[in-house]
C-alpha positions in Angstrom: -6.1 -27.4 -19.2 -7.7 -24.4 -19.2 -6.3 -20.7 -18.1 -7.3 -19.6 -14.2 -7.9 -15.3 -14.0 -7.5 -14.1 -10.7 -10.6 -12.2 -9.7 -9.1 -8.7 -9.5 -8.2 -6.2 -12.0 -5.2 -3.7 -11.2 -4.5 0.0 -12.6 -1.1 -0.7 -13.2 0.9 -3.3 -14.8 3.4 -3.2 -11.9 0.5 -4.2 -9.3 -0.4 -7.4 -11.7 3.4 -8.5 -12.1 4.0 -8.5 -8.1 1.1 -10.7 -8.1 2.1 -13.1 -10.7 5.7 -13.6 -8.8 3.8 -13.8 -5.8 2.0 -16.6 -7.3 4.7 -18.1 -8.9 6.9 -18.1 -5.6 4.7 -18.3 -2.6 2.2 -21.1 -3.4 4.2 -23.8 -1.4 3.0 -21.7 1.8 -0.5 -22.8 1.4 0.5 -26.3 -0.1 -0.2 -26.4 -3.4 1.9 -27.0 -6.3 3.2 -24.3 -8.6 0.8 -23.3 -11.8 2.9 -24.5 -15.1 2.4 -21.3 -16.2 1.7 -17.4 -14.8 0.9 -14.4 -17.6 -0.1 -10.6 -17.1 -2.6 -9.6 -19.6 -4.3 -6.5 -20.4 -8.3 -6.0 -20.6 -9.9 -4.4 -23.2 -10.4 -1.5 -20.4 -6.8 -0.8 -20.4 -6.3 -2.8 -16.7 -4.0 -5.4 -15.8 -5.1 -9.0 -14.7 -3.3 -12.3 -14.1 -4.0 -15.8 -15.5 -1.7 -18.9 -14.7 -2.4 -22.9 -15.5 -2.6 -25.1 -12.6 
């Protein structure tokens, strides 16, 4: 499997850790399946991104 990035990049590592709970926790909504695996990472820019394995 290959790592998914989510398409935007946040200032703040704050912003990209709500959205890596959000994707963690909330995915049932919309009826998938929760990704084995969610991570914040840092560009080379200094922003903050998410990537997660489906």
């Amino acid at each position: 499997m290959h790592w998914v990035y989510w398409v935007k990049l946040y200032k703040t590592k704050f912003q990209a850790g709500c959205l890596a709970k959000r994707i963690e926790e909330d995915w049932w909504i919309y009826g998938y399946e929760s990704p084995q695996a969610v991570e914040v990472f840092q560009s080379r820019k200094g922003r903050y991104g998410v990537k997660f394995l489906p």
